[in-house]
N, C-alpha and C positions, 0 to 999 in steps of 0.2 A: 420608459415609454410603455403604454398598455397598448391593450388589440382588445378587436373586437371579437365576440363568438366566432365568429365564421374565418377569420384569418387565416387559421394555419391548416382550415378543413380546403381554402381556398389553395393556400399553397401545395398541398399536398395533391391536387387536382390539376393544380398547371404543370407539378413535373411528370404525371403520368402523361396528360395528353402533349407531352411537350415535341417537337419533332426530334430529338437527341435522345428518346427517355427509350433503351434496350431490357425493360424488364427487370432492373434493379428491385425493383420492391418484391421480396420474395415474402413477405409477412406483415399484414397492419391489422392491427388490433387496438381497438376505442375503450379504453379502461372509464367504466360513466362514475358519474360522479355520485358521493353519499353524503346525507346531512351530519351536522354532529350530532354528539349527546352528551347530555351534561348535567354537572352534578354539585351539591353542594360540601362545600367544605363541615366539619363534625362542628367544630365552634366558629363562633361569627369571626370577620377580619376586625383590625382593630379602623379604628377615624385615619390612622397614616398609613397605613397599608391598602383602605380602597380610595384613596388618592391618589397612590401610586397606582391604582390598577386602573386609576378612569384614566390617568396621561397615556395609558396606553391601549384608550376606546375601550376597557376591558368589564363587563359588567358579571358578568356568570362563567365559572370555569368547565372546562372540560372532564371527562368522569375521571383520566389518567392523573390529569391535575389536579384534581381535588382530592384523591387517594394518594398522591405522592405528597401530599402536603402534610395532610394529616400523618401520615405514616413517620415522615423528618419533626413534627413537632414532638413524636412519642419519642425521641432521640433514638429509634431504628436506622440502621444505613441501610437505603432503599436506591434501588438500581430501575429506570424510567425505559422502556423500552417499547416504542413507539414510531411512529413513519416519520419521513422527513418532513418539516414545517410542523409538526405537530404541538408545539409547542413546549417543547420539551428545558426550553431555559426558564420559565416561568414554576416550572416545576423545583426549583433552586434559587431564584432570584425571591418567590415568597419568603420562602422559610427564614429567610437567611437576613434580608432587612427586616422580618418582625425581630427576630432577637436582637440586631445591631442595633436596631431601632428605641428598643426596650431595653437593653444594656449597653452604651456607646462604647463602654470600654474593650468589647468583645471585638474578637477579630475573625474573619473568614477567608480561606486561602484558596482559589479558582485553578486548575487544572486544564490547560489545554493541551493537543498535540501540538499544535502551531501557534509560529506567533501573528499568523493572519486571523486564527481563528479569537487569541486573546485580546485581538487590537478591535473585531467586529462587537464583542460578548463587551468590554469596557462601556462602546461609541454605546450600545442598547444601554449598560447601568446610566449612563448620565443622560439618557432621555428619559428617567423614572422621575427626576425632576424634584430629587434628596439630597441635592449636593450642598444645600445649606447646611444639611446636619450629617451626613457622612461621604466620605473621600474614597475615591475610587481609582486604582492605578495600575500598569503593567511592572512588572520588574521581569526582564530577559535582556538578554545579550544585547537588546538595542537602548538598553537605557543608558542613559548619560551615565558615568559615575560622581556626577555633583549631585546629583538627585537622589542616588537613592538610599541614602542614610536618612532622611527627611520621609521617603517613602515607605521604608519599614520601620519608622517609629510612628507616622501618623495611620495611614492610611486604613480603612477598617478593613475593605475588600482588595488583596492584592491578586493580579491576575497573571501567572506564570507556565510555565512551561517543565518538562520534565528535566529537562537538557538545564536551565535554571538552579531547579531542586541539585540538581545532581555536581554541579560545578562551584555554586555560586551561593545556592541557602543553608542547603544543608553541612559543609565542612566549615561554614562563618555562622552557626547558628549561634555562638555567644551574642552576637551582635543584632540575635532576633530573639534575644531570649524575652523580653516583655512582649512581642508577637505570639511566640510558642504559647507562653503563659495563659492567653486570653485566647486562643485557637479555637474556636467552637462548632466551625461547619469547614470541609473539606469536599470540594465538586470534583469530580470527575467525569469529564466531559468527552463524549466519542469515544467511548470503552471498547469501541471494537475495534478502532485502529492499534490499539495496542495487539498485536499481532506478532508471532513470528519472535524474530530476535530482537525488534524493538519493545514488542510487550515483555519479554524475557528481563531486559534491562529497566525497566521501567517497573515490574513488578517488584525489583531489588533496593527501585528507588524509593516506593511507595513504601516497604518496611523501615527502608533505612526514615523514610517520615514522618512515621508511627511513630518509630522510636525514641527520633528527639522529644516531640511532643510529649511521650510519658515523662522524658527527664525533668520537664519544665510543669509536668504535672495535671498536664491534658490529654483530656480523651474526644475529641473531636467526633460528631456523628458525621460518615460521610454520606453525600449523594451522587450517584452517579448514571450517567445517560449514554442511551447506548441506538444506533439501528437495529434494524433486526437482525439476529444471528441466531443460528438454532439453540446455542446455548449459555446464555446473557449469564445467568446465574454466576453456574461456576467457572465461568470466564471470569468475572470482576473479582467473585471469591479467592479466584487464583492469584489474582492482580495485586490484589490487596490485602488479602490474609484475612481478612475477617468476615461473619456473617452479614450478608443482605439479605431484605428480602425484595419480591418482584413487584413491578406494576408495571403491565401489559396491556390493557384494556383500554386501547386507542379510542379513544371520542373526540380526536379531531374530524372534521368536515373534508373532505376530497372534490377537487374539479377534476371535470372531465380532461381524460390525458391521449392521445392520439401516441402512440408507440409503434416504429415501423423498423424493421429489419430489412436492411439497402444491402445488397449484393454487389459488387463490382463486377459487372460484365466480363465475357471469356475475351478475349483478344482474339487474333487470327493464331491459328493454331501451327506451329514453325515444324515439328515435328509431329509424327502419328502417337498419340496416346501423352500429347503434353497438354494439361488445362492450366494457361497461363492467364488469371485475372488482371485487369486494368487495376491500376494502383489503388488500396484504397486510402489513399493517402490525398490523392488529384481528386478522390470522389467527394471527400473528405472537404478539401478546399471550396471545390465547387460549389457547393449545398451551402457551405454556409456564405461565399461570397452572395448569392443568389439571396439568403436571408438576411445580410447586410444591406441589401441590396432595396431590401422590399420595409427597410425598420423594424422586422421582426429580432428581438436583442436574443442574441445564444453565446453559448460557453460551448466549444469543444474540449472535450478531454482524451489527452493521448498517454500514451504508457511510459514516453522517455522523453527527457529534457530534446533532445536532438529535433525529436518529429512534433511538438511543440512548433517550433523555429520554421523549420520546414512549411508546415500546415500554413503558419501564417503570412511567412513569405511566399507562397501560392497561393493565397487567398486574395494576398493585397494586390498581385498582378491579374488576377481576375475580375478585381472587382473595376467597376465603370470608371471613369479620368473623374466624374465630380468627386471621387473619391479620394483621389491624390491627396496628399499632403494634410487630409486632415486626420487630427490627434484623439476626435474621439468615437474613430470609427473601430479600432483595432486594436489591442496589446497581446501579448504574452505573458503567462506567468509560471513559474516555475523553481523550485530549488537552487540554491547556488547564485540567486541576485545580491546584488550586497542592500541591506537595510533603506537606506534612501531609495534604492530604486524598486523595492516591493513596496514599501508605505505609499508612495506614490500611485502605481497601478492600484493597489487594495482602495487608496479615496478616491480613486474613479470608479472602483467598482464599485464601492457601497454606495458613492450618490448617485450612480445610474447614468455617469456619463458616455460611458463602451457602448457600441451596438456589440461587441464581438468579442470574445477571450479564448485564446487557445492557453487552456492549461493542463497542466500534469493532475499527479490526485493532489495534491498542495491544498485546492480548492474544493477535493469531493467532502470533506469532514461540512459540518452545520454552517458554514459560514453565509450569512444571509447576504447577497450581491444584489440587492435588487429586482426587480421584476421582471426576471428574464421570461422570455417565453420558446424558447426551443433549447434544446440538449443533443447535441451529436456526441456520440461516443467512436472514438476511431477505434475499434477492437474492441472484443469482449473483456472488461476489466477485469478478470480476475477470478469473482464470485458472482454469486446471486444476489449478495449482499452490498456490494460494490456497485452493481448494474442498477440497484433502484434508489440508492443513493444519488450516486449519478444523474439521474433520471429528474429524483427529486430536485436536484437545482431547479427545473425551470416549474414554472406553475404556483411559485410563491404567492404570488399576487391574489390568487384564487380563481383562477381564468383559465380559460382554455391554453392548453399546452400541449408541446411536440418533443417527442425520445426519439432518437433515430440512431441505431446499434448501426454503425460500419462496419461490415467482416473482411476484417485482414483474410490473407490468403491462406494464414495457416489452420493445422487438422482442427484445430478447437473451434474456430471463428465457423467453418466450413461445417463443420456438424452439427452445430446450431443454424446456419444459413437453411440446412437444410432441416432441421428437427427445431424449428423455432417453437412450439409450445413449450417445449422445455424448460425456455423462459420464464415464462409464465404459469408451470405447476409445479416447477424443483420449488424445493423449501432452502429455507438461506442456511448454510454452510455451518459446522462449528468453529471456529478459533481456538489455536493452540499456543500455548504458555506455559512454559515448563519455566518457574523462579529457582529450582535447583540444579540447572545447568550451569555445571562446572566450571565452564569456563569464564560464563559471563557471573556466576557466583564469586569466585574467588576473589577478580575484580574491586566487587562489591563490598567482601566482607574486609580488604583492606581499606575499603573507602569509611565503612562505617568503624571502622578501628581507630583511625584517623580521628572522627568524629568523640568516640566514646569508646574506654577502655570495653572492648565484648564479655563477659560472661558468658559461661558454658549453658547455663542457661538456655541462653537465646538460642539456642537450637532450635528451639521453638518458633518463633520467628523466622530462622533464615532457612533449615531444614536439617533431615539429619546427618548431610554428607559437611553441616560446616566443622565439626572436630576434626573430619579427614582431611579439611581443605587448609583448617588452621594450620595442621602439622607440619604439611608440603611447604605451605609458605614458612613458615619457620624457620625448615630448611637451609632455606634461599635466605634469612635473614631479614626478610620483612616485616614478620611480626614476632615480639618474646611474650612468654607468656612468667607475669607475675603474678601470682593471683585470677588474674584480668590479664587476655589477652594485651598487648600493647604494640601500636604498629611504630615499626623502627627503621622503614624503610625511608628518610629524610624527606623527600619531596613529596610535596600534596599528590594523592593518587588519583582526584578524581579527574586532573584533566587528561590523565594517561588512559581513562578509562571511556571509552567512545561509546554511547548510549543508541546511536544512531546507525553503527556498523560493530558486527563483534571483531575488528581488525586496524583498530587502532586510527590515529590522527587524521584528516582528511588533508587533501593538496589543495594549497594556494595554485589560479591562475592567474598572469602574471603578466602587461601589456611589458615585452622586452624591452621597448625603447623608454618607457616612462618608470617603468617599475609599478605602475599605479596595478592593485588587487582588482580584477576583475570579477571573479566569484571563487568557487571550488567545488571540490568535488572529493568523494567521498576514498577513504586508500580500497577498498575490496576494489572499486570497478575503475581507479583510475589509471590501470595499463592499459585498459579498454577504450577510454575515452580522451585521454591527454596523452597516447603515447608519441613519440617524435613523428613529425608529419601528419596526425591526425586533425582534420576538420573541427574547429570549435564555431557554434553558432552562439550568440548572444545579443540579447532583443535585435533581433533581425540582422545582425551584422557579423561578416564572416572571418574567423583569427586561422590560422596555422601553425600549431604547434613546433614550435623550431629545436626546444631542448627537455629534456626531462630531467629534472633532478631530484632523484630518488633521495639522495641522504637529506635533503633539506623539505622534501615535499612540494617543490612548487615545479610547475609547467609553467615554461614563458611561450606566449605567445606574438603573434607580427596579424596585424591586419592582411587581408589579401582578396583578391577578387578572382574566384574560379567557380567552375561550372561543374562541380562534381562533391560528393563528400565523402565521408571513409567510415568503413568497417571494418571492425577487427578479425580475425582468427589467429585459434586458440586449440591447442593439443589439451586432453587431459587422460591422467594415468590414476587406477584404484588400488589399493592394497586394501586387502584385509583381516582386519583384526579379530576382536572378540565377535564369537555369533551367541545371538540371546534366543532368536525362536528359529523353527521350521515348518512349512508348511507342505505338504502333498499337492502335486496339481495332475491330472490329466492319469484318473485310473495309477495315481502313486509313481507312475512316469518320470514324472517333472516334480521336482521341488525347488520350491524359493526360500531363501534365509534371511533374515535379517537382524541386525547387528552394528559393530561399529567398523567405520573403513577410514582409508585415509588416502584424500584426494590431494592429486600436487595437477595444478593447472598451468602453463606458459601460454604466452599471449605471444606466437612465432610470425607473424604479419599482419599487413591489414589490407582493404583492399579501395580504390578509389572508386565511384561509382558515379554516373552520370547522374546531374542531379533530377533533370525531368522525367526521364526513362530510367533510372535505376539501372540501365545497364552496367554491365564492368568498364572498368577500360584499363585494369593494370593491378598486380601486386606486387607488395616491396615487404622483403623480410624488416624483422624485427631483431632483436637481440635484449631481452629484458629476463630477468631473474623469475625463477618458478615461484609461484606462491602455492602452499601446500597447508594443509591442515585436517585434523580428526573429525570426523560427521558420524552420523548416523546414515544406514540405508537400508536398500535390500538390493541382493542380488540372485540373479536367474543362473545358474549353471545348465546347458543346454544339453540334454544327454545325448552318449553316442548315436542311439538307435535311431533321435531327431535328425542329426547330422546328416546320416548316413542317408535318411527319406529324405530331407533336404535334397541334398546334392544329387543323389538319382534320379529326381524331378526336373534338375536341371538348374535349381537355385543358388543364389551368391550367399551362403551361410552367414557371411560375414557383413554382406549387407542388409538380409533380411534383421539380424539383431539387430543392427542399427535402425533400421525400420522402426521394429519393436520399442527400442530406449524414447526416440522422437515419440510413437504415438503414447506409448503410456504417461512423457514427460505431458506430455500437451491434454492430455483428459484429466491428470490428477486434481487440478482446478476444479472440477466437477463437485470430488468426492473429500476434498482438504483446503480451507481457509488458504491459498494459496496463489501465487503467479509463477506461470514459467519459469519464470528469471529466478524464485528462490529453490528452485530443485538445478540437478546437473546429474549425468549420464555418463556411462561410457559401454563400449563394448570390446570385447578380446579374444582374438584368438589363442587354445591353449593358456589362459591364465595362469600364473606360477602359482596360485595360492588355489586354489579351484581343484588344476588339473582339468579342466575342461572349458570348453568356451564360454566366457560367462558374459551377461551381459549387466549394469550396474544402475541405478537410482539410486539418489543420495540427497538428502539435503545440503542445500550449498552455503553453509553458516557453520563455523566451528562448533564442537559439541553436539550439533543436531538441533532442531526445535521442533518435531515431534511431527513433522511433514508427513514422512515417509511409514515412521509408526501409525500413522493411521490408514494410511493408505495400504500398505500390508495387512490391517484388517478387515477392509475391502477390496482387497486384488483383485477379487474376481468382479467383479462392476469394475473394477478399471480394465482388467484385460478385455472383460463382454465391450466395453462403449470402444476402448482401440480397435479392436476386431471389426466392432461395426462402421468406423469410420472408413477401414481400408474398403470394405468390401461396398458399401453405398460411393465413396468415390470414382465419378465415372474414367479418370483418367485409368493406363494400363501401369506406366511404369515409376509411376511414383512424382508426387507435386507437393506443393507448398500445402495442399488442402486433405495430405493423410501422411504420408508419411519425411515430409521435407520442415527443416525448422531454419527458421530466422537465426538463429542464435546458436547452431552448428559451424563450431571449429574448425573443422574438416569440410566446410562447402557441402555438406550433404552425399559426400561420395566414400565408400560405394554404399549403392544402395538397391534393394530387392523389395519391394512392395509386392508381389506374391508371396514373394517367401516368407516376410511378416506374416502375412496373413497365414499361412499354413504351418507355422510353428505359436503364432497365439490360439489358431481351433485344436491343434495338438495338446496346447495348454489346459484348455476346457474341455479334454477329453471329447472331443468330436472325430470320427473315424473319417478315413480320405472321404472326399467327394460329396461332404456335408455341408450344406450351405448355411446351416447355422440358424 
């Protein structure tokens, strides 16, 4: 459905003057629109190739497309980094049918994170309108197994998945060996989702893809696309091991985009010094039933399967009774669906049936949905780089469009609510990838064992910790070395080897009375979210987890109707190991270290919560096994002399650190490719390994993913922007918007929000009574 100019300039005026509208809009800013510019490719296309480009209205390229073209015809791997819609599949879909075109027997292998985005990038190749003369197909986890023996001998371009390579291509590649043979182009699509400990796994995959490829005799040029990130380069270089070069020089066209920052009102205030915001979860709802409402079509996106579900079952009771019962007003989408029922939602979404989609990021990567025209974001995503991704979904069309950032109550959301340009002049974040972490190496290097006797050699390749890694496993009897490493551990390694979590197999959930698989969920966070009695939502429908069965992995659930849903909490304890650096803080006062530690977390209850108000209304212990493991971090040791001003002052020492841990956890997003959820904290009094109080940051991924390493080389922007969150928030004693966090174990108690603050300006060497 399109809109007109004035639509969403319209909407955006009816809910100022509206009689319920408290001042919500604390930020709107009109980003106008630019023409493109455009360029010619070095040599002409061929008679099939601008055929293919008139089915797609296409007459004259953009400058990024025509230098990306050119650049993949020199067989350079070039990495495409451009805004969203910018056209950046076009940058790969050329290259790639002129040679298939002019060599049929050649083959190309497609690279997504997802396989919504694999099943959209396919539905585009068969609208090029070449399927007379070349085939085009998916191969992942949802294909049939009749099919795909027929799929990897015919098809030119096949379209996959890393989770695929890793499981499925790469340990059967005898059976692709005429594929491998004829390899010539290699895409990598969304390069900056590989992040974290997914990009970690996935960097291991892409060698171990290289590698077969040499066996069969190919050297494939890759291309790869990316959003912005501050550092596309050696992000993909990392990814992939080999040199690209860049093309940045965006000449796509921009419409005009209407971007507003919505606040959630203070509620009535219950005690002195409490700023308690209206959900933004209900604001969340509202806004977009209100644009359902009006046929403006929007995607919301939220940060957890849970609030997804939530959102939309508050959306759907908001919206007006002509609304009832119909099927293409609203879905969900999210992780953990089983195959039929994403494919499903994904052909509504691409032929423009939804007015509405609450989704996770599943949906933030390139996937074209149609011609949305608004984007609610429930919370700041993450990054800078995440936030205009985001963004970009709507405004496809070329038409006026609408961003609208919802700020959660917490310190991150709340500092931008308040410092919203920030938005709009931080530059977008780097991405970390570290492909010789051990832990997620090791893995690896029996996976490609499996595959192909290793040579010492390939150190090169994999890094220089794989002799040390070989040895350990040897050890243990996994792999013997004859010559040639040789993996001897009997069972295939890759399905033991989880790409998606550094922690192994994910849980089956599990309707008890049918047996029938309802989704799953991942082993890191499933004590979290399947543990006994916990709430499961599922397209709008609410289960209760009745058993947990660790040894088997699966959660049974029962249908049930209640009016509340559940949260966990979660104790965690640090030790520490090797320290690598130190730094000086506050006039040599204070120092911070960092190093490796080793976190053991228990998930000891959870709590049930009202579902409209979020109130409590009860907790029930738990009883489940610790899960512990070695990270990277840094830790604060607090010196006596702070203690001692501390508490003379009248402060809770031990709740000011914890202050401390929440806000530093909650600004690190700022300064590291990063979400809340992939860092974890702790604080303590008297530490055994310290000897003094010390308070903890960590990456929350075995082995580390270089979170906290970087953040340690900006501590001081992360302790300055904590500091300034405490001290600009107007409450006294501490709130969800400086030093309170969603995702505290401990309920947030205790806690000192001056004392933070006067042991982080201690930090930066400020004397008493400094306002900073």
């Amino acid at each position: 459905m399109g809109t007109d100019q004035s639509r969403v300039s319209s909407f955006l005026d009816g809910l100022v003057s509206a009689h319920d509208y408290e001042g919500q809009i604390v930020a709107r800013k009109t980003l106008p629109a630019r023409p493109a510019d455009y360029a010619e490719p070095a040599a002409p296309f061929s008679s099939a190739i601008l055929r293919v480009l008139a089915t797609q209205g296409i007459d004259r390229l953009y400058t990024h497309q025509a230098e990306a073209i050119d650049r993949a015809r020199r067989g350079e791997n070039v990495v495409v980094v451009t805004s969203t819609a910018s056209g950046k599949t076009l940058c790969y879909n050329i290259p790639v049918m002129e040679q298939l075109l002019a060599c049929p027997r050649d083959r190309a292998l497609y690279v997504f994170p997802t396989k919504a985005l694999a099943q959209d990038q396919l539905r585009k190749l068969r609208e090029l309108d070449v399927e007379s003369l070349l085939t085009f197909e998916t191969y992942d986890g949802d294909t049939k197994p009749s099919r795909r023996r027929d799929i990897r001998r015919h098809s030119h371009v096949i379209l996959t998945n890393p989770d695929m390579l890793h499981v499925g291509i790469l340990p059967n590649h005898a059976a692709w060996a005429e594929f491998f043979t004829r390899l010539r182009y290699i895409v990598v699509d969304e390069v900056h989702s590989y992040r974290g400990v997914f990009g970690c796994h996935a960097a291991n995959v892409f060698r171990r893809l290289r590698r077969i490829a040499a066996h069969y005799g190919a050297n494939p040029t890759f291309i790869a696309c990316s959003a912005t990130i501050a550092n596309p380069l050696p992000l993909v270089e990392s990814l992939v091991g080999v040199p690209f070069s860049l093309v940045d020089n965006d000449g796509s066209p921009k419409s005009r985009k209407h971007f507003v920052v919505w606040n959630p009102p203070l509620l009535e205030r219950s005690t002195p010094g409490d700023a308690t915001r209206r959900s933004a979860y209900r604001e969340t709802a509202a806004l977009l039933a209100e644009l359902i409402r009006l046929g403006i079509r929007t995607i919301v996106f939220v940060r957890a399967r849970k609030i997804a579900e939530l959102v939309l079952r508050r959306c759907r009771n908001a919206l007006p009774d002509e609304f009832t019962g119909r099927e293409d007003v609203l879905m969900p989408y999210r992780g953990g669906y089983l195959p039929e029922e994403r494919r499903e939602i994904e052909r509504r979404l691409f032929n423009g049936e939804l007015l509405g989609v609450c989704s996770t990021t599943a949906l933030e990567v390139g996937v074209d949905i149609g011609g949305l025209d608004a984007c609610i974001m429930a919370g700041y995503p993450g990054s800078i780089a995440s936030l205009w991704q985001q963004a970009g979904r709507a405004g496809r069309s070329g038409e006026e469009s609408l961003a609208v950032l919802v700020a959660l109550g917490s310190a991150l959301d709340q500092y931008l609510a308040r410092n919203p340009d920030y938005l709009f002049s931080a530059p977008s974040e780097q991405a970390t990838v570290d492909p010789e972490n051990r832990y997620i190496l090791a893995g690896h290097l029996l996976c490609a064992a499996n595959e192909l006797p290793l040579d010492d050699s390939e150190a090169e390749l994999f890094g220089g910790t794989m002799a040390e890694l070989l040895a350990a496993l040897s050890e243990h009897q996994y792999v013997a070395k004859r010559g040639q490493w040789f993996y001897t551990g009997g069972i295939d390694p890759a399905p033991e080897v989880s790409i998606r979590s550094a922690e192994g197999q994910a849980y089956d959930i599990v309707q008890e009375r049918t047996d029938a698989v309802l989704g799953n969920v991942d082993s890191k966070t499933a004590f979290y979210h399947v543990h006994e009695g916990a709430i499961y939502l599922h397209l709008g429908e609410t289960y209760r987890v009745q058993r947990l069965d660790i040894a088997n992995r699966r959660a049974y659930v029962v249908p049930v109707t209640v009016d509340y849903y559940t949260e966990p909490q979660s104790v965690s304890e640090v030790s520490v190991g090797e320290e690598l650096a130190q730094r000086p803080f506050g006039s040599g006062v204070w120092r911070v270290c960092y190093g490796e530690v080793c976190a053991e977390t228990r998930v000891i209850s959870y709590r049930r919560l009202h579902e409209s108000s979020g109130a409590p209304l009860e907790v029930s212990p738990l009883d489940l096994p610790p899960q512990s493991y070695e990270t990277c971090g840094f830790w604060i040791p607090v010196p006596p002399e702070a203690v001692r001003q501390a508490e003379g002052r009248g402060y809770n020492v031990f709740g000011a650190m914890h202050g401390i841990e929440h806000a530093m956890i909650a600004m690190l997003p700022l300064y590291a490719m990063c979400e809340a959820l992939d860092l974890a904290g702790a604080s303590q009094i008297g530490h055994r390994d310290t000897g003094l109080s010390t308070i903890f940051v960590y990456d929350a991924y075995p082995g580390g993913v270089g979170i906290c390493e970087r953040a340690f080389e900006r501590l001081e922007d992360v302790i300055a922007a904590a500091l300034s969150v405490l001290r600009q928030c107007p409450c006294e004693s501490g709130c969800p918007a400086c030093v309170q966090s969603p995702f505290c174990g401990s309920n947030n108690q205790p806690m000192d929000k001056r004392g933070a603050a006067a042991l982080l300006a201690s930090m930066l060497g400020e004397r008493e009574g400094d306002s900073g």
